[in-house]
C-alpha distance (Angstrom), angle and dihedral (degrees) to the residues before:
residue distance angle dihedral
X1 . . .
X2 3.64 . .
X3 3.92 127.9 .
X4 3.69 85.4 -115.4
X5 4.17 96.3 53.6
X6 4.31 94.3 49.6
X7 3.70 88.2 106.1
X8 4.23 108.2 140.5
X9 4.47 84.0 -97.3
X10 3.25 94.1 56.9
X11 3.80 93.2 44.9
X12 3.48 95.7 46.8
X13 3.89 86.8 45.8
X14 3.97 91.3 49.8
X15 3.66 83.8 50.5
X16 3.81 100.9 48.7
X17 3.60 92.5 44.6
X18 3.56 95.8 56.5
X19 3.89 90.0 46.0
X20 4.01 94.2 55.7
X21 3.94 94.0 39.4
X22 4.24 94.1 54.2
X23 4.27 84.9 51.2
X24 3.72 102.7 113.4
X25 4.12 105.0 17.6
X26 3.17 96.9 87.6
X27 4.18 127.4 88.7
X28 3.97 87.5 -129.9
X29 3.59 92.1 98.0
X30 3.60 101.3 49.2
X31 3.88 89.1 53.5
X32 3.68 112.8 40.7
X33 3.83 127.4 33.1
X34 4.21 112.9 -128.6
X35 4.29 119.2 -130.1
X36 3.67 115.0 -173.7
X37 4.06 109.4 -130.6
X38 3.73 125.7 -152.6
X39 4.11 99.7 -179.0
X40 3.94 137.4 44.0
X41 3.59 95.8 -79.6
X42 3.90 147.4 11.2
X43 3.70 137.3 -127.2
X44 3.65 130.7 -161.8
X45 3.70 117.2 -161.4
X46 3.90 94.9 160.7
X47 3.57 102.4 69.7
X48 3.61 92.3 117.3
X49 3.74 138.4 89.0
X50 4.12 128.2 -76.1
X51 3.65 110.3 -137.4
X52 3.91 118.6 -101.3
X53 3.46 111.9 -117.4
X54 3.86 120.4 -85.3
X55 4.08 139.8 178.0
X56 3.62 113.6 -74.6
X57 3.56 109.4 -116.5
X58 3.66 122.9 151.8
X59 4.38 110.0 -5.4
X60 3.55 120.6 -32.2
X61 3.69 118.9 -88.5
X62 3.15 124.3 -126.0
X63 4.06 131.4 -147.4
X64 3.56 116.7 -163.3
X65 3.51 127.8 -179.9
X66 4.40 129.6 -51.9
X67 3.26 117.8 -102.8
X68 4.04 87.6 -129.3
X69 3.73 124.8 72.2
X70 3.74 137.3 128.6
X71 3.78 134.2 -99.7
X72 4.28 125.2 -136.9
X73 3.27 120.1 -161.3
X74 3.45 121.3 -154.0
X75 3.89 119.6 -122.4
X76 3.87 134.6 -169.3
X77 3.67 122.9 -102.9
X78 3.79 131.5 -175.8
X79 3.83 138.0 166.5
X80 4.41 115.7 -168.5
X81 3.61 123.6 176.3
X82 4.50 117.0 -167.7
X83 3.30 107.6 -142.8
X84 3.77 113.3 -171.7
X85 3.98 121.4 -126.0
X86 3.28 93.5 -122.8
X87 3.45 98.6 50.6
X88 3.82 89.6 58.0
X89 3.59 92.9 48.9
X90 3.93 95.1 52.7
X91 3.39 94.6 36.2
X92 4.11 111.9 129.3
X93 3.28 101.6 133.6
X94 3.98 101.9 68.9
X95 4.17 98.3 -117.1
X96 3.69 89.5 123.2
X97 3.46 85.5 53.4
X98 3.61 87.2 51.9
X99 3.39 92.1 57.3
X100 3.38 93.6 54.5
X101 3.01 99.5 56.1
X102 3.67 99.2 45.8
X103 3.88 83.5 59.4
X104 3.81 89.2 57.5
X105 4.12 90.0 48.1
X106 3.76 95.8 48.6
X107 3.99 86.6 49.0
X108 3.78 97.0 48.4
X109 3.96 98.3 45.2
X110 3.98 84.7 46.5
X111 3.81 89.2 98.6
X112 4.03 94.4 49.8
X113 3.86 82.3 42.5
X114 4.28 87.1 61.8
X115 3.70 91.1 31.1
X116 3.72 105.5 59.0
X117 3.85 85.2 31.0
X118 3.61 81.2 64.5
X119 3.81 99.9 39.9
X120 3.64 86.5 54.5
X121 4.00 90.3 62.5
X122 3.52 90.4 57.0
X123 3.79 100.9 113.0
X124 3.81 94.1 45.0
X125 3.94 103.5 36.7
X126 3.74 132.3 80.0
X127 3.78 126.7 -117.0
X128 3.52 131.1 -161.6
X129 3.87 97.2 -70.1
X130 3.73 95.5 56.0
X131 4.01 92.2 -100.1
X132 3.59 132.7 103.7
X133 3.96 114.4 -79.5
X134 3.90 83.8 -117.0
X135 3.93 109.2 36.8
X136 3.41 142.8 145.1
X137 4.26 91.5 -138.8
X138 3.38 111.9 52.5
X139 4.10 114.0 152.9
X140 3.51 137.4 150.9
X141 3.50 121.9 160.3
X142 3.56 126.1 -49.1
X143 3.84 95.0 7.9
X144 3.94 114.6 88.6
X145 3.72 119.8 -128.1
X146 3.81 108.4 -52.7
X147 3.93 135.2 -153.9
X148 3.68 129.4 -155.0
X149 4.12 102.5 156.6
X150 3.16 88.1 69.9
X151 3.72 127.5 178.3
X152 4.09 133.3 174.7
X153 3.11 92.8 -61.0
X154 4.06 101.8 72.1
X155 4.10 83.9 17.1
X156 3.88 109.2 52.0
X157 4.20 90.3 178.6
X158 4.05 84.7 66.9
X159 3.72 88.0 72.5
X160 3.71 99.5 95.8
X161 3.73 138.9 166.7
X162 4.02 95.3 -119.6
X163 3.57 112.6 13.3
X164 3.87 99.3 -160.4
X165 3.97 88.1 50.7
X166 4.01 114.7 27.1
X167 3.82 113.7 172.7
X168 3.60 132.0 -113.6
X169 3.71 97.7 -82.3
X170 3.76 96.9 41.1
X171 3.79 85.8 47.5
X172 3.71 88.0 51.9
X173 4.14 90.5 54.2
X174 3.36 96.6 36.3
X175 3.92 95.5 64.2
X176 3.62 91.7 30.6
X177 4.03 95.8 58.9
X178 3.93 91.1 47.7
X179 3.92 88.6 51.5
X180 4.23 85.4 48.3
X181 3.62 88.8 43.1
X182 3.92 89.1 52.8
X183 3.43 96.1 41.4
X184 4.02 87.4 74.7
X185 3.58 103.4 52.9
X186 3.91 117.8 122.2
X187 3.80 143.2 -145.3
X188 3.89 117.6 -121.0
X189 3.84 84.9 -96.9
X190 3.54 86.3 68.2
X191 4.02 94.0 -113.7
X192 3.85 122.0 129.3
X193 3.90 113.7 -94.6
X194 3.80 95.1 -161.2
X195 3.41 112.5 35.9
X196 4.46 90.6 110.8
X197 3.88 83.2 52.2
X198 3.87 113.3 145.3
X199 3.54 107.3 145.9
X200 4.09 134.8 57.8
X201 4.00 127.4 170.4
X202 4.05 109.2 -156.6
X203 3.64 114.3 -147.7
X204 3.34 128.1 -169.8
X205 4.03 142.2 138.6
X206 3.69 126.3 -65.7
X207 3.75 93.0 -103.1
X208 3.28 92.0 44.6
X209 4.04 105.2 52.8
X210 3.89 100.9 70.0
X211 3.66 87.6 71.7
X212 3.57 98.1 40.7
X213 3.61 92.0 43.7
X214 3.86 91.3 56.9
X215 4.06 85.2 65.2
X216 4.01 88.5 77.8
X217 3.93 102.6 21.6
X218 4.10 98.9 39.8
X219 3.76 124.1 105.6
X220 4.04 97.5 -138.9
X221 3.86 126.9 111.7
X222 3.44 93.1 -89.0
X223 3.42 107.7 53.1
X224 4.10 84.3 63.2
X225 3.58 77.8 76.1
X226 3.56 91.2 68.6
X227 3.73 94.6 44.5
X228 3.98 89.4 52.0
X229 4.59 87.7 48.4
X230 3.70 84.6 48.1
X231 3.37 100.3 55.7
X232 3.91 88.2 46.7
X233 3.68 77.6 62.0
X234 3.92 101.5 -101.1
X235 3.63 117.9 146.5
X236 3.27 129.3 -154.5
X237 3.67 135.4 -176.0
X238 4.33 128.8 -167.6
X239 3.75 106.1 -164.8
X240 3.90 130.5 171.9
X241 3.78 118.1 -135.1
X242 3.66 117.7 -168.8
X243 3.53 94.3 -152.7
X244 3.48 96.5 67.7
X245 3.82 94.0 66.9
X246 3.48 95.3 121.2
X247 4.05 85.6 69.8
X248 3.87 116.0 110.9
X249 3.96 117.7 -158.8
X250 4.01 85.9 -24.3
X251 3.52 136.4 125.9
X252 4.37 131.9 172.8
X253 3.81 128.4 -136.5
X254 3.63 108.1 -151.1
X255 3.91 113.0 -168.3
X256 4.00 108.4 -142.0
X257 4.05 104.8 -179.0
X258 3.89 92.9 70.3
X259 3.98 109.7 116.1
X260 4.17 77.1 -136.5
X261 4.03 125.6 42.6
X262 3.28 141.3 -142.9
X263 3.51 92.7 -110.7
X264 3.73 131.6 49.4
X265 3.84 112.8 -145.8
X266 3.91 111.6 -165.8
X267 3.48 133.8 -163.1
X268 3.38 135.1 -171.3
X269 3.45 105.3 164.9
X270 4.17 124.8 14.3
X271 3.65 128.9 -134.9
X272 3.66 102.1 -63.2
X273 4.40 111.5 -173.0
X274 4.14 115.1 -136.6
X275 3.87 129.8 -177.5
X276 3.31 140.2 175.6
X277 3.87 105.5 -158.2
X278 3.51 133.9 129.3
X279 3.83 125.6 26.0
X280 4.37 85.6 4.2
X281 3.62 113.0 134.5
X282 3.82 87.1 -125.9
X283 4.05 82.5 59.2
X284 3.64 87.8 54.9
X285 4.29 96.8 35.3
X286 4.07 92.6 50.6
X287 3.98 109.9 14.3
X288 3.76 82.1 -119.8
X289 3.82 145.7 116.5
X290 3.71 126.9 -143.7
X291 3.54 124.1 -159.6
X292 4.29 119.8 178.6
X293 4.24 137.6 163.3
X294 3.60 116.6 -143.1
X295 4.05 134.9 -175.9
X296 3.56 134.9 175.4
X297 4.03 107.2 -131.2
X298 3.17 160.5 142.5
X299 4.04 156.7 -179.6
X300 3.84 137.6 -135.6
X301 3.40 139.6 171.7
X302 3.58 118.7 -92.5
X303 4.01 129.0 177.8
X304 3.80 106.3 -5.0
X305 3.39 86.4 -170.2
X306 4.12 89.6 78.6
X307 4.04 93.8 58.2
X308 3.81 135.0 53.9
X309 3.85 135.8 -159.8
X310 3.57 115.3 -140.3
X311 4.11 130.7 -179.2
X312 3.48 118.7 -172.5
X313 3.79 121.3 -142.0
């Protein structure tokens, strides 16, 4: 982009591009499920089971939806940058370009911004059944009492011999006793939630993912293991998010085959692009420009039953 093309239409073009090209690269969609909105706030009744098929005897029977659920309300986001006239003028060197495209960057990593915000909660706020996200009590119904911050003590394999660096083949258990361990978890009809499972993202830390990593990229006995899952046609993923940095020893297993996901995204209005450029009064006012994205969003937790806590010790 030339000095002489950074007219507002082919900023707001730069900008738009970059928005619609980023859709898709990111793990967002893998880990939470999207609802359009069209009022303040949102609430979901159906986070619950479906019954499993049975033998007609008598009339059907009917399940309609819990009585618990959760509510998301919707909240306004925006991101502006000023960029001086001059600076457009004079600029040869690409920084307004830079700018730009920082704008576009901040906007697309908005919804792992609110997601691991979220994820980060997960021991302190309430899902859908009226436990924490992450608990060591969830129960509703038919389904027992159910763990998913899980430590050594439902996982053996998170017993290491250094917690903040496990090696390959601890690595290798580690992730593939919390998938096990998941892999049992039931609706409130009673019936197993993951038994179709396929496909897991890790998460973890920065420090954190080298090791884990190693599980499904490592040479060692145990990684074989992997090779043997993946060509039963498991998948599975080790990514590092800097936003969890707060984490200790810890790392999440996100399943991402579900039809439903762990957690609910919400939107009730996309990323909509405003300027005021050329001819504006704030042109005239400030010998500036201003160019911003906004959306009005939110996240939720949805089935905890599709993510597990674990701490390594």
């Amino acid at each position: 982009m030339s000095a002489a093309s950074l007219g507002s239409r082919a900023i707001i073009g730069k900008i738009k591009l970059g928005l619609d090209q980023a859709v898709g690269k990111s793990w967002i969609d893998r880990v939470t499920m999207h609802f359009d909105s069209d009022q303040a706030s949102e609430t979901y009744k159906w986070l619950g089971a479906v019954p499993q098929m049975r033998e007609w005897i008598g009339s059907r029977h009917a399940k309609g939806f819990r009585d618990n659920g959760i509510t998301i309300e919707n909240k306004k986001f925006e991101s502006t940058i000023d960029l001086l006239c001059d600076w457009i003028r004079r600029d040869k060197t690409g920084q307004v370009k830079v700018k730009i495209d920082q704008l576009v960057g901040r906007t697309v990593s908005h919804w792992n911004k609110l997601t691991s915000e979220l994820i980060l909660t997960g021991q302190t706020a309430d899902c859908y059944d009226g436990f924490k996200f992450y608990a060591a009590n969830h129960s509703e119904g038919d389904s027992g009492t159910q763990i998913n911050l899980l430590t050594s003590s439902q996982v053996a394999a998170l017993d290491v011999t250094t917690p903040g660096a496990p090696t390959e083949a601890e690595a290798v258990n580690a992730i593939l006793g919390v998938i096990a361990y998941m892999l049992g978890y039931k609706d409130d009809t009673g019936e197993p939630m993951n038994e179709n499972a396929k496909k897991f993202i890790v998460m973890t830390k920065p420090v954190l993912f080298p090791y884990l990593l190693k599980a499904i990229t490592g040479t060692t006995e145990g990684t074989a293991v992997m090779e043997k899952m993946k060509d039963q046609g498991y998948t599975i993923e080790v990514m590092a998010n800097a936003r969890l940095a707060a984490y200790g020893n810890e790392f999440d297993v996100f399943r991402t085959d579900a039809p439903a996901k762990a957690v609910i995204r919400q939107e009730e209005e996309k990323v909509t692009i405003g300027a005021k450029a050329e001819g504006s009064e704030y042109e005239f006012d400030n010998d500036a420009h201003q160019y911003g994205t906004k959306a009005i969003r939110n996240v939720g937790f949805g089935f905890w039953q599709y993510a597990a806590h674990a701490t390594l010790s």
